[in-house]
BADOBA-269784 format. One record per residue (C-alpha): residue number from 1; residue in three letters; x, y, z. Coordinates in steps of 0.5 Angstrom, whole numbers, plus 500, padded with zeros to 3 digits. Each point is the difference from the previous one (the first is absolute). Last residue first. Layout:
<pts>
PT NUM ALA X Y Z
...
</pts>
This chain:
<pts>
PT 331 UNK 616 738 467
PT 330 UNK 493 504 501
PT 329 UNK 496 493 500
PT 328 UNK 507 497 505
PT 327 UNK 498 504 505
PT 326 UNK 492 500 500
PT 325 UNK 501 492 501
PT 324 UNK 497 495 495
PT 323 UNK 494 497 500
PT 322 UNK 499 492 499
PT 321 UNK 493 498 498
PT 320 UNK 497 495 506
PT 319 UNK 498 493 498
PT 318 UNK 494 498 504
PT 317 UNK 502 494 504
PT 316 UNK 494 495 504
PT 315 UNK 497 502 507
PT 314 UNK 500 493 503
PT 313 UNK 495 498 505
PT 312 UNK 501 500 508
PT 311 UNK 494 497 503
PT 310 UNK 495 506 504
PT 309 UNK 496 500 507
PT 308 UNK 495 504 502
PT 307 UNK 497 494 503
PT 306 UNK 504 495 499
PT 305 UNK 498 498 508
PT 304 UNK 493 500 498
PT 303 UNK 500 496 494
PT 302 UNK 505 494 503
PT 301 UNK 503 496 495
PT 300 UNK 507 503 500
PT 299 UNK 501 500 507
PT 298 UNK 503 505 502
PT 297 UNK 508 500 502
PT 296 UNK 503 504 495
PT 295 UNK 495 506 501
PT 294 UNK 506 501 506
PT 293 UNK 494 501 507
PT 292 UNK 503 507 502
PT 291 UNK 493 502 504
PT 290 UNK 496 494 502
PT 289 UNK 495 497 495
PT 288 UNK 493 503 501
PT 287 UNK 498 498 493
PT 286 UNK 497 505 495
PT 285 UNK 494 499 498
PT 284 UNK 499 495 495
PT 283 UNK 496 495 503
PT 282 UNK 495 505 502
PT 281 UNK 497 500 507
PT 280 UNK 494 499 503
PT 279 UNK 499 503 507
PT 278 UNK 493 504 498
PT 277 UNK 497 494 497
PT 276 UNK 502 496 504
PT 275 UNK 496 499 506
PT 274 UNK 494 501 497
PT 273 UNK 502 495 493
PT 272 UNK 502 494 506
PT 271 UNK 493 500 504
PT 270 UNK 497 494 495
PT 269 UNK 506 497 500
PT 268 UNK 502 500 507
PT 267 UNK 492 496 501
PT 266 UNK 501 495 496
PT 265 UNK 507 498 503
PT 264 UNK 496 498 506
PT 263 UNK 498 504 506
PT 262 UNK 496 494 505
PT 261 UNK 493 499 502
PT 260 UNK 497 505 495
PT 259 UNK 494 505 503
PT 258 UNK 501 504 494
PT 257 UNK 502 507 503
PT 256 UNK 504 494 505
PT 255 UNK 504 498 493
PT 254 UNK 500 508 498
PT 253 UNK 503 503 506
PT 252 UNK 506 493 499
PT 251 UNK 502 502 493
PT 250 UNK 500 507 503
PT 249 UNK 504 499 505
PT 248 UNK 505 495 496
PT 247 UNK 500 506 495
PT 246 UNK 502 505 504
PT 245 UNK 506 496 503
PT 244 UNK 503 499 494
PT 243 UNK 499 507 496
PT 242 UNK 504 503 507
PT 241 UNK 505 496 498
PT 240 UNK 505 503 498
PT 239 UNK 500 504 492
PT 238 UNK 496 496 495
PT 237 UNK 502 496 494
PT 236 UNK 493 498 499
PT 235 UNK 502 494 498
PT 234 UNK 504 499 506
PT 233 UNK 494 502 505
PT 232 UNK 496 495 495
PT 231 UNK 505 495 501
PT 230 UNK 499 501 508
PT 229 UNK 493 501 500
PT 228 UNK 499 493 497
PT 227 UNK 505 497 505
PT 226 UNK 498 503 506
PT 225 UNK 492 497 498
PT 224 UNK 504 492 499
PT 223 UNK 502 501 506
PT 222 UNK 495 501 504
PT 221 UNK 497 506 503
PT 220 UNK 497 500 506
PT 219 UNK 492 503 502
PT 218 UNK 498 501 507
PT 217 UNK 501 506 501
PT 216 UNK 496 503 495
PT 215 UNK 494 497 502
PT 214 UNK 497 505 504
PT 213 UNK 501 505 495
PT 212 UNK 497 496 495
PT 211 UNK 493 500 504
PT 210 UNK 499 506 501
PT 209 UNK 501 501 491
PT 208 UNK 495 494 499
PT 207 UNK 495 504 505
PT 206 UNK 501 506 496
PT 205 UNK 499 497 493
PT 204 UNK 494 496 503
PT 203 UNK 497 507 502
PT 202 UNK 501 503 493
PT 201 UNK 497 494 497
PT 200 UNK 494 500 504
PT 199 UNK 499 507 499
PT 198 UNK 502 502 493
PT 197 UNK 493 500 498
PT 196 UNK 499 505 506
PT 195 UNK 505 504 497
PT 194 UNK 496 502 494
PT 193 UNK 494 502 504
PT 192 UNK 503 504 505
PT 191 UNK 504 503 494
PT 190 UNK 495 503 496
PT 189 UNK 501 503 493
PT 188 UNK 507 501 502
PT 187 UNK 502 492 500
PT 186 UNK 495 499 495
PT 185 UNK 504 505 497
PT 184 UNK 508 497 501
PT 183 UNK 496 492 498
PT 182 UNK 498 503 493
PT 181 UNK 506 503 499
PT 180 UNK 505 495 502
PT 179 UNK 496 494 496
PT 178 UNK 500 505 494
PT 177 UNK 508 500 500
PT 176 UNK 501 493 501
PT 175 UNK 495 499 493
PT 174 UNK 504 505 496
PT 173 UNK 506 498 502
PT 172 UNK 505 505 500
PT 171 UNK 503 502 507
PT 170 UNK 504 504 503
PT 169 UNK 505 496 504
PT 168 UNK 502 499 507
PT 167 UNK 506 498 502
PT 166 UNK 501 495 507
PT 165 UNK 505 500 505
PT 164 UNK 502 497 506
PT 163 UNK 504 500 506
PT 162 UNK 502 509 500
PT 161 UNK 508 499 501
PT 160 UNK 502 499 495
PT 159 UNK 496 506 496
PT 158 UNK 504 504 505
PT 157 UNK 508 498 498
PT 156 UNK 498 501 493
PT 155 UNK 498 507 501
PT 154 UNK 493 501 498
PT 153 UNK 498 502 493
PT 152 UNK 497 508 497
PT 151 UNK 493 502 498
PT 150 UNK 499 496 495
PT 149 UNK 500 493 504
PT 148 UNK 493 502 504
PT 147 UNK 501 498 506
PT 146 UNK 497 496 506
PT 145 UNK 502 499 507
PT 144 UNK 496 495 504
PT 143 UNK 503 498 508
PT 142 UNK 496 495 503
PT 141 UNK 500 502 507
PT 140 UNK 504 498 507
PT 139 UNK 502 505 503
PT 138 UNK 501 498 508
PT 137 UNK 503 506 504
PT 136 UNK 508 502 501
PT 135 UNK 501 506 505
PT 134 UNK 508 503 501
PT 133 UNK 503 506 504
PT 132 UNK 508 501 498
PT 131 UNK 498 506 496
PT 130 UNK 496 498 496
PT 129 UNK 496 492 498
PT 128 UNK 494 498 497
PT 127 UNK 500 493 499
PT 126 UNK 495 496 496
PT 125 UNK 499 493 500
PT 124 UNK 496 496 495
PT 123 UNK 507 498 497
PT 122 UNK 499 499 492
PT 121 UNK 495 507 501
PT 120 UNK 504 503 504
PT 119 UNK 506 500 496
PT 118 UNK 496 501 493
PT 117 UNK 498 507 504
PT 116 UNK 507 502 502
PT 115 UNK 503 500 493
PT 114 UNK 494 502 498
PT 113 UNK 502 506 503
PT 112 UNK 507 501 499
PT 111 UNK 498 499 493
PT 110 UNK 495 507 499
PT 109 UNK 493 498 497
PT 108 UNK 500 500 493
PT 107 UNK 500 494 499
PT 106 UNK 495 498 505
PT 105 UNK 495 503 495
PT 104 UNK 494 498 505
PT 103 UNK 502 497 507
PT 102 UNK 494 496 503
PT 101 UNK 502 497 507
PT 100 UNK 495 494 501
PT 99 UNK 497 499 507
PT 98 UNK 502 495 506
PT 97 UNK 505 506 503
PT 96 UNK 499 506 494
PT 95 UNK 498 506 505
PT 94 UNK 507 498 503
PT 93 UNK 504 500 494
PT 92 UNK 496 507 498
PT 91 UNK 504 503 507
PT 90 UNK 498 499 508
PT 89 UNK 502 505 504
PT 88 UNK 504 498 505
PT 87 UNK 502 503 508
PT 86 UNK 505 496 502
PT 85 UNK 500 500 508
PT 84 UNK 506 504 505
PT 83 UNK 495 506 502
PT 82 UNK 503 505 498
PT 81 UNK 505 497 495
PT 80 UNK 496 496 496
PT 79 UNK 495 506 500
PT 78 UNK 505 504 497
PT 77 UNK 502 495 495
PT 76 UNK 493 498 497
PT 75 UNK 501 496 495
PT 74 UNK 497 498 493
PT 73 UNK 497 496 495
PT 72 UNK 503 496 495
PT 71 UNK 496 502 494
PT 70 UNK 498 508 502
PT 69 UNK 507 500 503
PT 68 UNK 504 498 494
PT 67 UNK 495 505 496
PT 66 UNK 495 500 495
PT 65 UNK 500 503 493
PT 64 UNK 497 494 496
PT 63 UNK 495 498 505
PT 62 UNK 500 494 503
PT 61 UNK 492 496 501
PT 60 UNK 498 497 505
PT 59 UNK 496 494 498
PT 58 UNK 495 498 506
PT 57 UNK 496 492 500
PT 56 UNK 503 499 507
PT 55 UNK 501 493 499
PT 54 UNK 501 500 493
PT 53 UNK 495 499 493
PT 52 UNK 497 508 501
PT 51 UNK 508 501 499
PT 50 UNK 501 496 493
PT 49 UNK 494 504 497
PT 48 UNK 503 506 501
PT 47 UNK 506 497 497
PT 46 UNK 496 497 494
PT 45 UNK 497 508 498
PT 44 UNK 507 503 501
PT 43 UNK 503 496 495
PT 42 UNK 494 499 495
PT 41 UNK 504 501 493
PT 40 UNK 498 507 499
PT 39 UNK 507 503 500
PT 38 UNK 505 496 498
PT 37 UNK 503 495 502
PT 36 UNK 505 497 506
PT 35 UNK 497 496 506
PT 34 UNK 506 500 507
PT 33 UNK 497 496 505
PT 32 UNK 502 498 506
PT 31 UNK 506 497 504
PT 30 UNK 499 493 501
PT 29 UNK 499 501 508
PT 28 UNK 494 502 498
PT 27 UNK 498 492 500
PT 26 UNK 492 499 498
PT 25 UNK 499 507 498
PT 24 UNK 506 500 495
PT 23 UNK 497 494 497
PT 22 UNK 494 503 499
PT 21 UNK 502 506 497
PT 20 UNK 505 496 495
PT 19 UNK 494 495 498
PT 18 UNK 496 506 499
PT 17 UNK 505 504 496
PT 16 UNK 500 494 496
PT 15 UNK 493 498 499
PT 14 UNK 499 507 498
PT 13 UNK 494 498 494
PT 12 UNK 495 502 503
PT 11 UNK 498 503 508
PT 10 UNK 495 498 503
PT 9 UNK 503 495 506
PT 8 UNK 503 507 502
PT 7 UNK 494 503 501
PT 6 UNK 499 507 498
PT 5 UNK 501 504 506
PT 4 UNK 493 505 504
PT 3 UNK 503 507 501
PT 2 UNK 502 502 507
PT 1 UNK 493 504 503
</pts>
């Protein structure tokens, strides 16, 4: 018998990480979820009650030792050549379609593979292919990777690559922490009764989450909202435009999450944090310039392109005491 999950509607003070969940949820094609922070901040419990919220209602969970065939599956060559038909065992991307695929330290796993995961989980598809034999099944999942930033970073290129982010924090206020513990003990005393009091809300949220999905397509974007994600895209100086689209697609999740008519420059700057907290840019970093750009011709009011970058200044003169040659010392 699967343990009873706390609710997500039960949870406190993670409004963040739940604004991110559901907006994940709503539109997976935003590219998952990437929650950093240290250990005992209630990641693994909010992606437990994100799974029970979905369709399925299942999250499968990557271990950290796993293989690429264990997550992509695998093919059976010599029943393909026997018998002329594939023969696929379906692997954990499969098991996740319609669920929540749950990755704990996600920064410990190897990069080829999370290089594999965010693909499938940006495009819904997984395609396993070898030896010119090829099988690609539906694998749409809300992906959610947690890490705890001490045990070492993601690569640049793979924090992209995840849609959202959302840092966790220990917490220190006095009130906020009782809240917690008092709800994390109702919860083990008696779980049935403590989740019959989340009951109504959890069964809205579920509607409102349904609902959503179906009224994605249906919502546009004006003007006025591409140019706020572009200023704010600027802003960030992020890299490409990945940050872009993920932000309209996210402003729209969370318009039809709240039944709105219409996405509006409200609802981009209320995603904007999650989209770039883990693209954002320095202003002094070191400008792309390409290679063999003479110094002469940056622009001076520019702090990004002088990074690095020093004025002349004179040295001043020192008077120098004259010494004379050995030679003319022993003449």
């Amino acid at each position: 018998m699967n343990p009873l999950t706390f609710p997500f509607t039960a949870l406190v003070a993670q409004a963040p990480l739940q604004q991110a969940l559901l907006l994940a949820a709503v539109d997976p094609s935003i590219g998952g979820v990437l929650v950093s922070g240290p250990r005992g901040t209630a990641k693994s419990t909010a992606a437990r009650a994100l799974a029970e919220l979905l369709p399925e209602g299942k999250l499968v969970t990557l271990p950290l030792g796993a293989s690429e065939e264990q997550l992509i599956g695998t093919l059976d060559i010599q029943s393909a050549l026997r018998d002329g038909g594939v023969k696929f065992s379906p692997g954990l991307l499969a098991k996740a379609h319609l669920g929540v695929l749950y990755v704990d330290e996600v920064n410990l796993l190897p990069n080829p593979l999370v290089d594999q995961l965010l693909d499938v989980a940006a495009s819904g598809v997984n395609i396993v292919e070898r030896d010119g034999i090829s099988h690609r099944h539906d694998a749409r999942f809300v992906l959610i990777g947690t890490m705890n930033p001490e045990e070492g970073e993601l690569r640049p290129q793979l924090l992209d690559r995840f849609g959202l982010a959302v840092e966790m924090s220990n917490c220190f206020d006095a009130a906020v922490r009782q809240r917690i513990v008092k709800a994390r003990l109702a919860f083990d005393t008696d779980p049935e009764a403590f989740r019959t009091q989340y009951e109504r809300e959890q069964t809205s949220l579920n509607a409102r989450i349904h609902a959503a999905r179906a009224s994605l397509s249906s919502f546009d974007f004006d003007d006025a909202v591409h140019a706020r994600v572009s200023a704010l895209c600027i802003e960030a100086h992020v890299d490409g435009l990945r940050a872009d689209i993920v932000m309209l697609r996210a402003a729209r999740a969370l318009a039809a999450l709240e039944g709105a008519s219409n996405v509006t420059v409200t609802h981009v700057e209320r995603v904007a944090d999650a989209v770039l907290k883990h693209r954002r840019r320095e202003t002094g970093a070191p400008s792309r310039e390409p290679a063999g750009r003479e110094a002469t011709s940056r622009d001076a009011g520019s702090a990004e392109s002088d990074w690095g970058y020093m004025p002349a200044e004179p040295a001043g003169t020192a008077k120098v005491k004259q010494v004379r040659p050995l030679a003319a010392k022993k003449a």
